[in-house]
C-alpha positions as CSV (number, residue, x, y, z in Angstrom):
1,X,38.3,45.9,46.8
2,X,36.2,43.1,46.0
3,X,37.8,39.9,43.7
4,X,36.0,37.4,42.0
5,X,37.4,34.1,41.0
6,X,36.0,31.8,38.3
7,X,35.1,29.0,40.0
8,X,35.4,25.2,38.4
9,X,34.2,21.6,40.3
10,X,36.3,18.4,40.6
11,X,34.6,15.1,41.7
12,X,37.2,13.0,43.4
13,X,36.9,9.6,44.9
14,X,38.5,9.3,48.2
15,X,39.0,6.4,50.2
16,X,36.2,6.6,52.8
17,X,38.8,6.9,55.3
18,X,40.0,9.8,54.1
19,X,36.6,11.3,53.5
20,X,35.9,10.9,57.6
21,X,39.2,12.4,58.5
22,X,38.7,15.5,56.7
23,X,35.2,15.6,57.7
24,X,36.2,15.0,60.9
25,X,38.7,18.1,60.9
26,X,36.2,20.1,59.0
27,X,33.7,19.8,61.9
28,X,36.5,20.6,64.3
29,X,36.8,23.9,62.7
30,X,33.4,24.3,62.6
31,X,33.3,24.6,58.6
32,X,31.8,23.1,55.8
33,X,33.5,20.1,54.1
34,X,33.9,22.2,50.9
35,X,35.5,25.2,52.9
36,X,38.3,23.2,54.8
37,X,39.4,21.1,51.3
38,X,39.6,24.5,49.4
39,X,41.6,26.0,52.6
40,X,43.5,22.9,52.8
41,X,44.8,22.8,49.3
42,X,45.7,26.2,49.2
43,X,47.6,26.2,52.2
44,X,49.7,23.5,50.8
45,X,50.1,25.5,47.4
46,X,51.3,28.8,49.6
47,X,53.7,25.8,51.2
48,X,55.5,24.2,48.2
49,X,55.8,27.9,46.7
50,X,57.6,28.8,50.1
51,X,59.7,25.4,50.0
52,X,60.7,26.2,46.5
53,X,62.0,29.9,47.3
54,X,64.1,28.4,50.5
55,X,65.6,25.9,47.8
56,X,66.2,28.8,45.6
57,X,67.4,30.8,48.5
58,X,70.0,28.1,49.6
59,X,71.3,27.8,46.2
60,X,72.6,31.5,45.9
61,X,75.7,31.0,47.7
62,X,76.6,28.1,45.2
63,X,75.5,30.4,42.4
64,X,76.9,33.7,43.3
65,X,80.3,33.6,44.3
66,X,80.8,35.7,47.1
67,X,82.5,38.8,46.3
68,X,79.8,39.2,43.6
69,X,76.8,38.9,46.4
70,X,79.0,41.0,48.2
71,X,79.0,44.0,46.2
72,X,75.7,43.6,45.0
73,X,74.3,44.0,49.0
74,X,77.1,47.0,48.8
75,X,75.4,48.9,45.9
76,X,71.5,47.9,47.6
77,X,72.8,49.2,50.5
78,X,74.5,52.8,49.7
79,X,71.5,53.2,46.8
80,X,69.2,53.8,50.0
81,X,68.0,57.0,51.4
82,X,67.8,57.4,55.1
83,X,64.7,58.2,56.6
C-alpha cells in the first residue's frame, strides 16, 4: 500500500560548519543533502519516543506496587490460549 505525506519546506540557517558536516555525511551515504536531514530528524523523533517509553517503563514499579503488577501478569497470563 502506497502512503502519501503532505509535504511542507523549512529554510534554516545553519552555521556553515554544520552545513559541511552534514553534507559531508550525506555524501558518505551516497544521498542527497535533503534525504540524510529528513532521515536524520526522524531517526532522532523514533529516539526520544523510545527514550520516553523506557522512562515510562522504569517508572511502573514506583507506580504499581507489586502485588498489583503481579496479578495483573497472572490474569495476561492464564487469559492466553496455547497454541
Amino acid at each position: 500500500m502506497l502512503e502519501f505525506f503532505a509535504m511542507s519546506q523549512l529554510t534554516l540557517e545553519l552555521p556553515e560548519s554544520l552545513q559541511m558536516e552534514l553534507e559531508r555525511r550525506a555524501a558518505l551515504e551516497g544521498v542527497s543533502l535533503h534525504t540524510y536531514v529528513v532521515d536524520s530528524l526522524s531517526r532522532f523523533m523514533s529516539t526520544s519516543d523510545l527514550v520516553s517509553q523506557k522512562v515510562s517503563f522504569e517508572e511502573m514499579p514506583i507506580r504499581y506496587p507489586q502485588e498489583q503488577a503481579d496479578a495483573a501478569l497472572r490474569d495476561l497470563l492464564t487469559s492466553r490460549k496455547a497454541p
